[in-house]
C-alpha positions in Angstrom: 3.7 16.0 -13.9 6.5 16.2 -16.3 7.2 13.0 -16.3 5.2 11.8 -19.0 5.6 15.0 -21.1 8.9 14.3 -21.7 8.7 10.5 -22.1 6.3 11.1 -25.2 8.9 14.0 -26.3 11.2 10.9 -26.5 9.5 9.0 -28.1 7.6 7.2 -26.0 3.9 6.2 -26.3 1.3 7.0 -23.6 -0.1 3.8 -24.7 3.0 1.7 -23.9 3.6 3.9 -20.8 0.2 3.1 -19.8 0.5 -0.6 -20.5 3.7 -1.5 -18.5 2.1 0.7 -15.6 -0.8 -1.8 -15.9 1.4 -4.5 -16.1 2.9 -3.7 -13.2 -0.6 -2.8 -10.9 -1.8 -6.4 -12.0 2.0 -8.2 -10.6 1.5 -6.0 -7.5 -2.4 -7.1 -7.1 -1.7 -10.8 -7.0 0.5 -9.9 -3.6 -2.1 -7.9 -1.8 -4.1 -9.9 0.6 -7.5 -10.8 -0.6 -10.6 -10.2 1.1 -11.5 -13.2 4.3 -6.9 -13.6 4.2 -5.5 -13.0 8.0 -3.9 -10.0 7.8 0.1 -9.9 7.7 1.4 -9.3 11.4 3.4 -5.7 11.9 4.8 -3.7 14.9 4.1 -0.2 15.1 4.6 2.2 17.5 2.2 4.5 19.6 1.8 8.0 19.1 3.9 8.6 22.2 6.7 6.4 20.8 6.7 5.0 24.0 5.9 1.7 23.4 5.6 -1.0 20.7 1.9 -2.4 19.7 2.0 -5.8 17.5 -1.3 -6.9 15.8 -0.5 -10.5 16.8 -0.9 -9.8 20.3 -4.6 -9.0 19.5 -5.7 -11.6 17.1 -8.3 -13.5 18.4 -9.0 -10.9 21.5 -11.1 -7.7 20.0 -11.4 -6.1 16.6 -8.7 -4.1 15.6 -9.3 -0.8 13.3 -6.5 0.9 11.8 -6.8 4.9 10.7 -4.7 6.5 8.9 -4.7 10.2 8.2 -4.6 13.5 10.8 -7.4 15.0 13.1 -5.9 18.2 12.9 
């Protein structure tokens, strides 16, 4: 990454870099859902593209599990 690199070239402390990057992480964990929260309600769709799936539709009905990644 040369990112950083060139921040500290400028000047810039690691530390600092690393502190407003924490900062940040703690701001963005008070948003996430926590653990027991209904999750947020999204449309997606289905690998096809033919059609649109909304988790509301199942809440209530079955358990939903959500993958993410390839099989290939």
């Amino acid at each position: 990454m040369t990112i950083i690199p060139g921040l500290v070239k400028d000047g810039i402390s690691i530390f600092k870099i690393r502190k407003k990057l924490m900062k940040r992480q703690k701001g963005l964990d008070q948003l996430a859902p926590r653990a027991g929260d209904m999750a947020p309600d999204f449309t997606l769709q289905n690998i096809a593209g033919t059609e649109t799936i909304t988790l509301s539709d199942y809440r209530g009905q079955k358990p939903v599990a959500l993958i993410f990644g390839s099989y290939t």
